[in-house]
N, C-alpha and C positions, 0 to 999 in steps of 0.2 A: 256431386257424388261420383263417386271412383271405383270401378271393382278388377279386381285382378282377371285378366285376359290373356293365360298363358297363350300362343302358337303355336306347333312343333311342326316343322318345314325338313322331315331328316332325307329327303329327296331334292333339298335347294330346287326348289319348284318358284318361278318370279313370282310376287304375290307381296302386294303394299299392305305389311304387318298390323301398322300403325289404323289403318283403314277397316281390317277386319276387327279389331280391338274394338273400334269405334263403334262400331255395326252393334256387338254383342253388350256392348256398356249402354248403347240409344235403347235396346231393347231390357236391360235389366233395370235402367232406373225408371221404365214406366212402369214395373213391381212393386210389390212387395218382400223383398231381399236385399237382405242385412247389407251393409256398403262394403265388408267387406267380404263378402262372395267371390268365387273363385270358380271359373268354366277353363277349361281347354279346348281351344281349336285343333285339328290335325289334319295336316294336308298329306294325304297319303295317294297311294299309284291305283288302277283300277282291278289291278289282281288280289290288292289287299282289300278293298274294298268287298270285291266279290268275295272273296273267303269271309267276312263278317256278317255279309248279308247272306250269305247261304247259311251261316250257324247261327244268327241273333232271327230269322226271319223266315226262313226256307226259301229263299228265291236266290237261285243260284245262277248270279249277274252282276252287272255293278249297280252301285245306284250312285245318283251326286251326292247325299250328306244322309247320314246317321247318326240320332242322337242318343246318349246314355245317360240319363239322369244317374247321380250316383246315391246309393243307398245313405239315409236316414243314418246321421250317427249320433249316439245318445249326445245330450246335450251337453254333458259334463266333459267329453275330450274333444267338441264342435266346438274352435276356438277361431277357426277360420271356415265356413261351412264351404263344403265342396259343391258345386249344385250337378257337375258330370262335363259330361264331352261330348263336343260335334264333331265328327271326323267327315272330310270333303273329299271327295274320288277328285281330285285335280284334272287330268287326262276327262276324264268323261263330263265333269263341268265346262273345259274348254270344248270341249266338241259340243255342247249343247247349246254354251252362247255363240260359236260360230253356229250353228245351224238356227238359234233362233233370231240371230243378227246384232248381240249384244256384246258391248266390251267385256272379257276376263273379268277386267275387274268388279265388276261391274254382278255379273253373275255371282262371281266369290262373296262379296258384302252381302248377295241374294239368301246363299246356302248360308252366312254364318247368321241371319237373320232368322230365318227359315228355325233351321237348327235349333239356335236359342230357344224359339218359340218351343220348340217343344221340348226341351231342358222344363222348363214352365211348368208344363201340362198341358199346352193345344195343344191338338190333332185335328187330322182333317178325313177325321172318318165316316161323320153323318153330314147332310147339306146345312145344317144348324152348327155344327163344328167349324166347319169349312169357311162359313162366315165370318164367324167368330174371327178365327189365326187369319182368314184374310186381310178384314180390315184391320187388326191391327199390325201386319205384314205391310199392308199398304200405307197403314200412317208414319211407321218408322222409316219403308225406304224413302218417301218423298220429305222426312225430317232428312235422311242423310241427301238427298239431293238425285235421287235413283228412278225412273219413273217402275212406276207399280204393275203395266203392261211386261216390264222383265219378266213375270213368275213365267215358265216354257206350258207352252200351250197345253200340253198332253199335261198339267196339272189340272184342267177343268175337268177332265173324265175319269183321274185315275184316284186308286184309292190307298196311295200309301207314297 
């Protein structure tokens, strides 16, 4: 099963396409969604980042990934269903796998994992939620070959 995995890289930022495509297709064929489904990736800079997360969130900072589930469209013109967009702060992903000790790439397959999930509908806002998108966070990275100690530590405590 195959689903469309747009990227948009309009920073030429390094980043193994084909990798991150993988990440988000390991995570939507363990759904329920139609094979031909259709997410966007977006690797963007951390000022644009911070501009979305101060208007979509009120925290006026970067963060590494933010997801947009996109709106419900009747079903009569849902001929390819869109399910939304993860967009990845690049710059502040790289600073957090060098600080947590983990390759780029490595993190980026983390966030477009991450991300998808909550395309989905996990969230990791009660310790029952948190479970939840953990383990299966943790079965898709070690399906791509990722150890599941990646997620950065300051995910145990935080809430968003």
């Amino acid at each position: 099963m195959s689903f469309t995995v747009d990227v948009l890289n309009a920073h030429a930022y390094a980043a193994d396409v084909t990798a991150l495509q993988r990440a988000a297709q390991a995570v939507l064929k363990r759904h329920d969604v139609l094979p031909d489904s259709i997410i966007t990736v977006v690797l963007m800079n951390d000022e644009e980042m911070r501009a979305l997360n101060r208007q979509h969130r009120g925290v006026d900072r970067p963060t590494d990934v933010l997801s947009f589930p996109a709106d419900a469209l009747p079903d009569e013109i849902a001929e390819s269903p869109y399910l939304g967009d993860v967009l990845i702060a690049y710059p502040y992903t790289q600073a957090q796998a060098e600080h947590e000790g983990f390759t780029l790439a490595d993190s980026l397959v983390l966030m477009v994992v991450h991300g998808t999930l909550h395309l989905l509908g996990y969230d990791h806002d009660t310790p029952e939620n948190r479970a939840d998108m953990w383990d299966i966070q943790a079965e898709v990275l070690a399906e791509l070959g990722i150890p599941p100690g990646i997620v950065p530590a300051y995910e145990d405590d935080a809430d968003g």
